[in-house]
C-alpha positions in Angstrom: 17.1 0.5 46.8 16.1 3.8 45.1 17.5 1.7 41.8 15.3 -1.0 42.4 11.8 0.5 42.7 13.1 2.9 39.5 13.7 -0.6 37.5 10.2 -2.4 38.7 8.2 0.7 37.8 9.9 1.3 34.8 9.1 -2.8 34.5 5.4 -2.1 34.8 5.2 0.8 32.5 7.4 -1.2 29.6 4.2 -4.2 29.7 1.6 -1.3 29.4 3.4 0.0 26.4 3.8 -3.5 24.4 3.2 -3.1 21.1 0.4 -4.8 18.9 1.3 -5.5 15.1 -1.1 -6.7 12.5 -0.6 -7.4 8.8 -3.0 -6.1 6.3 -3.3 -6.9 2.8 -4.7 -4.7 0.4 -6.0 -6.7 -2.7 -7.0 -5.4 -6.3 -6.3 -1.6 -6.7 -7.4 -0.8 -10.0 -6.2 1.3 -12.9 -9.0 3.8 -12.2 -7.5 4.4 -8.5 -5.1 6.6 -9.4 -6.1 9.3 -11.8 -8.3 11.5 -9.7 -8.5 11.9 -5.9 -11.3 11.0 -4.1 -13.3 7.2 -3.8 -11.4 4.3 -5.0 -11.8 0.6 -4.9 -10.3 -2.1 -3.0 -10.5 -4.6 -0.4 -8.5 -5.0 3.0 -8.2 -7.7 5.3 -6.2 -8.3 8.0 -5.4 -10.5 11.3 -3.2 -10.0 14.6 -5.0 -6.7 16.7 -8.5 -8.1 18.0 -8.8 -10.6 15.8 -9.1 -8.1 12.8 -7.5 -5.1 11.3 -10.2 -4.1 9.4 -13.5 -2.2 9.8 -15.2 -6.0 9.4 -18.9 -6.3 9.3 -19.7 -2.8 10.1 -18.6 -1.5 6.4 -16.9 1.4 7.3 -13.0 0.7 5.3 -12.8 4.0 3.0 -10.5 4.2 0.7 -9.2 7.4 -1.1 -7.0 8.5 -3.6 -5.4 11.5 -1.5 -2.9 12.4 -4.5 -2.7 11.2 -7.9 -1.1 10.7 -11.3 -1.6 13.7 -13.4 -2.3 12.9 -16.9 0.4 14.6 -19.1 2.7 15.3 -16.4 6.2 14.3 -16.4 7.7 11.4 -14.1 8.1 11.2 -11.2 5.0 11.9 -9.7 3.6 10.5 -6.1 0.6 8.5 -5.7 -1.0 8.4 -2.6 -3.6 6.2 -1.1 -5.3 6.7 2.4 -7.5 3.6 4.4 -9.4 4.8 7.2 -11.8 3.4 9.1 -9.6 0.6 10.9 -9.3 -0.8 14.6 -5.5 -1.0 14.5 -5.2 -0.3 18.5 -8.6 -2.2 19.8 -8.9 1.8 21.4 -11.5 3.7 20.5 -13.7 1.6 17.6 -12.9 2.2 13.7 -11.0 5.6 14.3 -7.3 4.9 12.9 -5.9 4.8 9.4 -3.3 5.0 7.5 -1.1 6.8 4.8 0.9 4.8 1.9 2.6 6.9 -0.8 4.3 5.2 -3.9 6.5 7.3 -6.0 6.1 6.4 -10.0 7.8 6.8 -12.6 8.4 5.9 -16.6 11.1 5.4 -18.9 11.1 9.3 -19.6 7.7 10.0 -21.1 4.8 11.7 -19.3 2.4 9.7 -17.9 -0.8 8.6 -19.6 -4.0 8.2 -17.6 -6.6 8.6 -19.9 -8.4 7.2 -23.1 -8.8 10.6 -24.4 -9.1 14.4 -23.2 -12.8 13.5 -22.8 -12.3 11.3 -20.1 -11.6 14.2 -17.8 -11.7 13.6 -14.9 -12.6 10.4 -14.5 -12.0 7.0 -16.2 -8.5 7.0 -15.4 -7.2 4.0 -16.0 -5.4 4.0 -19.0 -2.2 4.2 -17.3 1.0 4.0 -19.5 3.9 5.9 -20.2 3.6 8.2 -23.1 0.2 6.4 -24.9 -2.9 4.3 -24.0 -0.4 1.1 -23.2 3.0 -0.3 -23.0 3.5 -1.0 -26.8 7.3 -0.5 -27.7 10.3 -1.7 -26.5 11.7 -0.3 -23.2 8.5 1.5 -22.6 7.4 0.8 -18.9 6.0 1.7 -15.3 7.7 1.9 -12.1 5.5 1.9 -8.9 8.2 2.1 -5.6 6.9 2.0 -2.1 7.8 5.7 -0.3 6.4 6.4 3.0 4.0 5.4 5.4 2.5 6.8 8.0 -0.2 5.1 10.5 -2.7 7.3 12.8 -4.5 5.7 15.9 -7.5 7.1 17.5 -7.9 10.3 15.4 -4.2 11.0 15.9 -1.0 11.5 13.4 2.2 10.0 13.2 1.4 8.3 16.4 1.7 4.8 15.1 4.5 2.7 13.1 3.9 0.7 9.7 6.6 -1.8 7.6 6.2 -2.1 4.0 5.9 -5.9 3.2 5.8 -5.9 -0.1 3.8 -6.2 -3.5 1.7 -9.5 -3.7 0.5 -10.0 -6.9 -0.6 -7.6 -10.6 -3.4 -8.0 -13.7 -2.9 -7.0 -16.8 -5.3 -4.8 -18.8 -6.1 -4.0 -22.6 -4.3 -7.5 -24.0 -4.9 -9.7 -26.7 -4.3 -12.9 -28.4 -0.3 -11.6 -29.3 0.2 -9.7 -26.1 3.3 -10.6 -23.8 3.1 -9.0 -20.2 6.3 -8.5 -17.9 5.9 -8.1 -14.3 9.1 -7.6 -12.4 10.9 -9.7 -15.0 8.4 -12.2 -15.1 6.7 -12.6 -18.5 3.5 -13.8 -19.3 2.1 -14.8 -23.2 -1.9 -14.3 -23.7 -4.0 -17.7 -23.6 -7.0 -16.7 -21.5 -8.1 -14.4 -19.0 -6.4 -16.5 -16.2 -3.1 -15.7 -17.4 -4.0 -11.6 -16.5 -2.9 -12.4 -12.8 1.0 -12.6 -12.3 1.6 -13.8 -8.4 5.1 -11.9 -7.3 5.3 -13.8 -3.8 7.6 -16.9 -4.9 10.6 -15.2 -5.1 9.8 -12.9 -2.1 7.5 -9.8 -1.9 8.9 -7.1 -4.0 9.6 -3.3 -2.9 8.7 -2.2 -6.2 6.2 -3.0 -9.3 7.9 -3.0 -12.8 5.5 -3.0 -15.5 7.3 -3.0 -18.6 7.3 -3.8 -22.6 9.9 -6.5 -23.6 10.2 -7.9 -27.5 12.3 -10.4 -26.3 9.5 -11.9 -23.9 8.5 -13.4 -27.1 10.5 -16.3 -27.4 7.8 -18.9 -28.5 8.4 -18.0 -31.7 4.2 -18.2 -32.7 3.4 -14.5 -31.9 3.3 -11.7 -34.3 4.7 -9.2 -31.7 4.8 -9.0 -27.9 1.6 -6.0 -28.3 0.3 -3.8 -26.5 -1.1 -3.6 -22.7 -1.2 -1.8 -19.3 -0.9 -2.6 -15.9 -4.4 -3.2 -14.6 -4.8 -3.5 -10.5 -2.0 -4.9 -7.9 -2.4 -5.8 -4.2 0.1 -5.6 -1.4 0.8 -6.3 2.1 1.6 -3.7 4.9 2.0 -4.2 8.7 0.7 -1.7 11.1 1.9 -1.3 14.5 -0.1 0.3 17.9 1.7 1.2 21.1 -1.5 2.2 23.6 -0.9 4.1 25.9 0.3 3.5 29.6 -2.7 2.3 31.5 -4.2 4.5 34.7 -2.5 2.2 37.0 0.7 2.6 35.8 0.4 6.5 35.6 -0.9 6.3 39.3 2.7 4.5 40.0 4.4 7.3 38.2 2.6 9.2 40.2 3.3 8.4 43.3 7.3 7.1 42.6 7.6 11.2 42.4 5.7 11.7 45.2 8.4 9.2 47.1 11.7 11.0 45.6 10.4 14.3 46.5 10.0 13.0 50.6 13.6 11.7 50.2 15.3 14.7 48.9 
């Protein structure tokens, strides 16, 4: 019997405790997101917890650059982007967020986030390994997902996040004899339509390969496959909230102890 009432209650408190998932996509961080902490661009959407995961009509997404590239520096460094103002948990209003860290790397050069030394500290964006683009063969850059950690109602840690993978890349600083390779997928200049490469057909990717290939040109009319950059990429996470147990079910805790103490 004392079995019984422990399996009900722990029945009840299970339900309470269901978790609520949501996917989010996060569409079109730019080049100049990663050079200098602080503001960055993007957009999120997102469906499953209240009909939304984002901050919706009342504006209040942020998104930051909490650590980023280091122009000069050597690979690998981490990049790290935080997105707060969410209602992950339908708790509280826009108070949860989230952490995603990407560790990046090159083909052995330092990194390259800048046009020039002038261009300190902002207009990042000219990200490449050793120069201002991907312009000889073998040269490229590796973004791999790393970590992620989700915080509900002013929390940490105190929510769970999947990676779901990259969704799609542009290509910056290309030209009429420019040949882009994203993930093995390559892409010859005709017009600015060509600059988005979607990498969901064969799956989301874990990882984002930029990188210079002379053999992408096979057409045979180009003078060379050029010279160009990764621009911005988008990418899908899902978030997860497990609310807490509700009054009721703490009252029953409550009083299931009060029960076992009478029957010792």
């Amino acid at each position: 019997m004392k079995y019984t009432k422990l399996m009900t209650l722990a029945g009840v408190v299970g339900a309470c405790a269901s978790a609520q998932a949501a996917t989010i996509s996060l569409n079109g961080f730019s080049n100049t997101d990663h050079g200098s902490t602080g503001t960055m661009n993007g957009t999120v959407s997102g469906d499953g917890v209240d009909g939304d995961a984002s901050a919706g009509s009342t504006g209040s997404t942020v998104f930051a650059v909490s650590n980023d590239i280091r122009n000069g520096d050597s690979s690998p460094q981490t990049l790290e982007y935080t997105v707060s103002g969410l209602n992950i948990d339908g708790v509280g209003g826009f108070n949860d967020s989230f952490v995603i860290q990407f560790t990046v790397t090159t083909d052995g050069q330092n990194f390259n986030v800048l046009q020039d030394s002038s261009d300190l500290p902002k207009n990042a964006g000219w990200l490449s390994s050793g120069e201002t683009s991907l312009n000889a063969n073998g040269e490229y850059v590796q973004f791999q997902f790393a970590a992620m950690t989700v915080n509900l109602n002013g929390g940490t840690n105190n929510g769970t996040g999947a990676w779901l993978g990259f969704t799609s890349a542009s290509v910056g600083s290309w030209g009429s004899n420019d040949v882009a390779t994203f993930n093995g997928i390559s892409r010859a200049y005709n017009s600015d339509d060509s600059k988005v490469f979607d990498l969901t057909a064969g799956g989301n990717d874990n990882s984002l390969i930029a990188d210079f290939d002379t053999a992408a040109n096979t057409e045979g009319t180009l003078d060379a496959a050029g010279a160009w950059r990764p621009e911005a990429w988008s990418f899908q996470v899902e978030v997860n909230a497990v609310p807490e147990p509700s009054s009721t079910a703490l009252i029953g805790l409550g009083g299931f102890a009060l029960i076992l103490r009478r029957r010792k």
